[in-house]
C-alpha positions in Angstrom: -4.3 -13.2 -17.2 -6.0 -10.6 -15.2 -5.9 -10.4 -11.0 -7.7 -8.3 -9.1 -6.7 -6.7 -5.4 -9.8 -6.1 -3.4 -9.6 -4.2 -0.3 -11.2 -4.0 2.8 -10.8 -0.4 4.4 -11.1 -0.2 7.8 -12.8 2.4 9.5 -10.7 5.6 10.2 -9.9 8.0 12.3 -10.6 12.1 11.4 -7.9 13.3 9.7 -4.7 14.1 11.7 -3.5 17.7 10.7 0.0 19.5 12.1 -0.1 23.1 13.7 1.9 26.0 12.2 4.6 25.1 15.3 5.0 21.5 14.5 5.5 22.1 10.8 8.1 24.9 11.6 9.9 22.2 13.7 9.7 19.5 11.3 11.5 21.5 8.7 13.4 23.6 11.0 12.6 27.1 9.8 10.4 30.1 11.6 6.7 30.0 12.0 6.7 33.2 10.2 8.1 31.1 7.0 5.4 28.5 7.0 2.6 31.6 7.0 4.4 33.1 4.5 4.4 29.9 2.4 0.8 29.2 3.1 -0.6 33.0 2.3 1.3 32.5 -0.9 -0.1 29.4 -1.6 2.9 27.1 -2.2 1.7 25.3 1.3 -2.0 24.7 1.9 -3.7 25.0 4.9 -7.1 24.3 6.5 -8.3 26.9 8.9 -9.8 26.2 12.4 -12.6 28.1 13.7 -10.4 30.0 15.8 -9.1 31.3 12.3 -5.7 28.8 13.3 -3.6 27.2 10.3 -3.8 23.3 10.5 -2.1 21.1 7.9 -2.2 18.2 6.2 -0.4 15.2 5.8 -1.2 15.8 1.7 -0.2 19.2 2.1 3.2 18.4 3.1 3.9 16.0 0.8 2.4 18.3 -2.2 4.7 20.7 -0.7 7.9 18.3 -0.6 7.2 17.4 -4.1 7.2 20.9 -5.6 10.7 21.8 -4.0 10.0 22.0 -0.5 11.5 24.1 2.0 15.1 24.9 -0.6 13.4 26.0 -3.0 10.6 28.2 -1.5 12.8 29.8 1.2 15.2 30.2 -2.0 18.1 29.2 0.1 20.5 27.0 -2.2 21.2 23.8 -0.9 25.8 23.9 -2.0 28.1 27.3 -2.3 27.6 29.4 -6.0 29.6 27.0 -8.5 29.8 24.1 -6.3 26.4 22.3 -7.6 28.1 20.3 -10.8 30.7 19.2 -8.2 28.5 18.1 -5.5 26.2 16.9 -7.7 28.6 14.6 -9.5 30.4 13.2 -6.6 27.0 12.2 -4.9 26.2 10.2 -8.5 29.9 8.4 -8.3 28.7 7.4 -4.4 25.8 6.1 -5.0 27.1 3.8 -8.0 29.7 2.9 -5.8 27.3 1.9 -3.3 25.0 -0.1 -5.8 28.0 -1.9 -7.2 28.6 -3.1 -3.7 25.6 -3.9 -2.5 26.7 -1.7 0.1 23.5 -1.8 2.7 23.9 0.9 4.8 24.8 3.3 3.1 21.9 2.6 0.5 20.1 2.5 3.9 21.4 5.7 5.0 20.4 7.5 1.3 16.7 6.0 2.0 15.7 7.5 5.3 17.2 10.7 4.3 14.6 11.4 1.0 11.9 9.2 3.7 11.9 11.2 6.6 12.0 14.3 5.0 9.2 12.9 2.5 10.7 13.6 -0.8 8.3 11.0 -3.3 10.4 11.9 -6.0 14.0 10.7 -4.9 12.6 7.6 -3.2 11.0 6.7 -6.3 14.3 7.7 -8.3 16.7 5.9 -5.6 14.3 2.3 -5.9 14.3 2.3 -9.6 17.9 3.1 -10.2 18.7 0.3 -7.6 16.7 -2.3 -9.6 18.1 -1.0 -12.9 21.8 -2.0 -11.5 20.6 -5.3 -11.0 19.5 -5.7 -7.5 16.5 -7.9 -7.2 13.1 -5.9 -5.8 13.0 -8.5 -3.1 16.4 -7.9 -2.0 15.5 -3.8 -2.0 12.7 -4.4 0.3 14.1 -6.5 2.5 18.0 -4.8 2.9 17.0 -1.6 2.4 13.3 -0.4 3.2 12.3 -2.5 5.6 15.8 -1.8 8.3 14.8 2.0 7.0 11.3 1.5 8.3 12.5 -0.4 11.2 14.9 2.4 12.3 12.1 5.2 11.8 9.5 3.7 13.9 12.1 2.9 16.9 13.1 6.5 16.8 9.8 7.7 16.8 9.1 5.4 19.9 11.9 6.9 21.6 11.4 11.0 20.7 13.6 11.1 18.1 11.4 11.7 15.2 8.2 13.0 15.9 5.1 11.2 14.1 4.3 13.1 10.6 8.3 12.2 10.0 6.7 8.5 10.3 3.9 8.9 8.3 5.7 10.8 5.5 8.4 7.8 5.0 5.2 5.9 5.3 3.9 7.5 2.1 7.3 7.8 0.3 7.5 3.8 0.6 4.3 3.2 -0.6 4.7 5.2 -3.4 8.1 4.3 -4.4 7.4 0.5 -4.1 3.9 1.0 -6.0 5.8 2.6 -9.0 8.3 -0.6 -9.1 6.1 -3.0 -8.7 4.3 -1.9 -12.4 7.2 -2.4 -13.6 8.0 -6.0 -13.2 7.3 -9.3 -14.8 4.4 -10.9 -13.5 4.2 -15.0 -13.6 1.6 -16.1 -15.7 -1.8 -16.3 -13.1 -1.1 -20.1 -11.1 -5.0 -20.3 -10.6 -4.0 -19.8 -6.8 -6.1 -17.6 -4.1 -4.1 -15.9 -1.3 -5.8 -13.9 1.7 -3.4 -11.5 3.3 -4.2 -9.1 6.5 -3.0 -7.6 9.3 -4.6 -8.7 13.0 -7.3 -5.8 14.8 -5.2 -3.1 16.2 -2.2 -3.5 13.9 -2.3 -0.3 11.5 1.0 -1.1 10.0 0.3 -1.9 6.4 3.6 -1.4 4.5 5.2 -4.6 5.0 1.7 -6.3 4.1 1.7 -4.2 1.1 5.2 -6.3 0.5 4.0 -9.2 1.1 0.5 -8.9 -1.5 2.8 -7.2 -4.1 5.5 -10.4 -3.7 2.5 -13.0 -4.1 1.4 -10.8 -7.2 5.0 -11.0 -8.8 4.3 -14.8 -8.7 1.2 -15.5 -10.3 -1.2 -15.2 -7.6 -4.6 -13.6 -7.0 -4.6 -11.6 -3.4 -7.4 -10.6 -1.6 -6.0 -7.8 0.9 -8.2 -7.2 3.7 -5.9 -4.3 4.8 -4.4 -3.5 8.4 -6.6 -3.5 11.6 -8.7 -6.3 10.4 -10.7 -8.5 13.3 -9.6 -12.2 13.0 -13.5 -13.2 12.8 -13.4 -11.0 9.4 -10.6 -13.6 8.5 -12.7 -16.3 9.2 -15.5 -14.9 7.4 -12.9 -14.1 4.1 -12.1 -17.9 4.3 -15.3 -19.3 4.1 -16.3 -16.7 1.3 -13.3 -17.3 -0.7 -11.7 -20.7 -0.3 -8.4 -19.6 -0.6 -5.1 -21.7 -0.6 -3.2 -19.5 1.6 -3.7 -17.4 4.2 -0.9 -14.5 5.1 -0.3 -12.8 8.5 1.6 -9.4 9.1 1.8 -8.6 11.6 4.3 -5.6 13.9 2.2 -5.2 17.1 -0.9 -6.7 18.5 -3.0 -6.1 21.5 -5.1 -7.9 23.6 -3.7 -11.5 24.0 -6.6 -13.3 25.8 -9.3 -11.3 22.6 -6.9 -12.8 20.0 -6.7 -16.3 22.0 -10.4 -16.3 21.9 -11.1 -15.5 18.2 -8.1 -17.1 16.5 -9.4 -20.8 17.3 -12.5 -20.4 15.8 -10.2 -18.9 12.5 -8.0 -21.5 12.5 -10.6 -24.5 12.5 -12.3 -22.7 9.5 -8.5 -22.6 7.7 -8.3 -25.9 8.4 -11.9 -26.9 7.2 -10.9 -24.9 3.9 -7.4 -26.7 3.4 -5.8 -23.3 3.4 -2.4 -22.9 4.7 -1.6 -20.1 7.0 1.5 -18.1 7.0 2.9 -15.6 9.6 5.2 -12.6 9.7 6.5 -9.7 11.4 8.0 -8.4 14.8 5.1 -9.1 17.0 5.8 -13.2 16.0 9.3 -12.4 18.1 6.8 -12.8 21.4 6.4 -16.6 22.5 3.2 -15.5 23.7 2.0 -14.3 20.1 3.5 -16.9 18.3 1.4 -19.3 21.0 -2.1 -18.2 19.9 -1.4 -18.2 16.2 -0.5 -22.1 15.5 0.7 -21.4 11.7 2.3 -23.7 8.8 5.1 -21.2 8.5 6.7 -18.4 10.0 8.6 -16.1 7.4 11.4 -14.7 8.7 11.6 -11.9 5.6 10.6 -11.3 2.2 13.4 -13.9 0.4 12.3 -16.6 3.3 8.7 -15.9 2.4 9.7 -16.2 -1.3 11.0 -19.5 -0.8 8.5 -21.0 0.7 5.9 -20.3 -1.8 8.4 -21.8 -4.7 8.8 -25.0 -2.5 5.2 -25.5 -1.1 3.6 -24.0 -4.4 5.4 -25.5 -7.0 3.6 -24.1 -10.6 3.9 -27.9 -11.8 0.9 -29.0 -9.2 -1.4 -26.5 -10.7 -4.7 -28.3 -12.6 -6.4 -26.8 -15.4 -9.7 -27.0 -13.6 -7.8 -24.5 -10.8 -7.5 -22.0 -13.8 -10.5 -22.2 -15.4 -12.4 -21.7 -12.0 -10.1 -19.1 -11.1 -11.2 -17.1 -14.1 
């Protein structure tokens, strides 16, 4: 049975582009390399008015796919003869990691190839992971989301600066993207689920998660993306009629604005019978968790999981839901 994903995209920002200094410092070479790479060509560039090399976040990661800073600088990465070796130890590691479900050091494997925005391996790392056995759900939530945890709270405290951020960003999305068309789907339960993140939340990898979970289980999502006003919620519900409504949500702003506009979204839930669900670290406040009276608060992926098998048991699906679903 077919689903479809609609998206809402907010509207963006200009695109942010990195100097020829902060791309030298991100991969911790000379300036004079990074020209060098972009008058060859193997790193595009934008120029400024002033004549100035600006870069892209796209250029970086075209960059990181086609062998990055190794293989252009043509430094090798082990000693002449040692490659085999390394190579083969690093494969026994990892198997000895997957075997054991050991977290963090499949944790430790993920931000390296994330921060340093290699698509390739993440995508590699993810699938071999679920070809040992480990449930995607149990990926996402042991490995990728304490990863993405760990990269954002070093970027708030100077650690990492923020094109690190946004590279892992893309690596994730990618990675997760290329496992998720590779896994049974449920057949479609004739069920509608909204998912969003709150105005002035921009983080929208773990709602990603969450509509690519609720896809996995037989349901059509609607995603109206991050940075979406709740009065847009509201105006979803009444358009769509859905059964459940999901939440991400990592930081909000403006308490007393979301006070405000959540009532008038959670009378028109209510008026729809659709259940609402919440998630993420802002629901950690009191105050947050105050202003957005919920059914159920997910404390992860396999929590959230739950919950839909319990409350959304396939048995209580009617025919009429299906054919009105098609």
């Amino acid at each position: 049975m077919p689903r479809s994903k609609h998206t809402i995209q907010p509207v963006t920002a200009p695109q942010q582009t990195y100097s020829t200094a902060e791309v030298a410092r991100m991969w911790a070479v000379s300036e004079s390399s990074v020209k060098r790479w972009s008058d060859s060509g193997a790193l595009a560039c934008i120029r400024t008015p002033g004549g100035h090399r600006r870069f892209t976040l796209q250029a970086l990661l075209d960059f990181q796919r086609a062998g990055g800073v190794l293989r252009h600088s043509g430094r090798a990465s082990t000693a002449p003869g040692q490659g085999d070796e390394v190579a083969a130890t690093d494969a026994t590691s990892l198997e000895e990691a997957l075997a054991a479900r050991d977290w963090a050091a499949l944790q430790a494997r993920y931000y390296e190839v994330a921060v340093a925005g290699d698509e390739l391996a993440g995508v590699a790392l993810l699938e071999r992971a679920y070809r040992s056995g480990i449930p995607v759900v149990a990926l996402k939530e042991h490995v990728l989301t304490p990863v993405l945890h760990l990269i954002g709270e070093r970027w708030r405290r100077g650690e990492l600066n923020i094109w690190e951020e946004h590279l892992a960003s893309q690596v994730t999305l990618a990675a997760t993207e290329h496992l998720h068309r590779q896994l049974p789907r449920a057949p479609f339960n004739g069920r509608l689920a909204l998912c969003g993140c709150p105005e002035g939340d921009l983080h929208e990898i773990a709602l990603h998660l969450v509509v690519e979970l609720l896809e996995v289980e037989g349901w059509r999502v609607l995603s109206l993306g991050p940075n979406t006003p709740l009065f847009s919620f509201a105006d979803a519900v009444r358009r769509f009629s859905p059964q459940l409504v999901c939440i991400s949500a990592t930081i909000v702003h403006d308490l007393e604005r979301l006070r405000r506009d959540y009532g008038d979204f959670y009378h028109t839930a209510r008026q729809h019978g659709a259940r609402i669900v919440i998630g993420g670290a802002a629901f950690a406040d009191p105050q947050v968790r105050e202003i957005f009276i919920h059914d159920y608060q997910a404390a992860g992926l396999t929590d959230f999981l739950d919950y839909l098998r319990r409350e959304f048991p396939t048995s209580d699906v009617k025919p009429d839901q299906l054919r009105k679903a098609r």
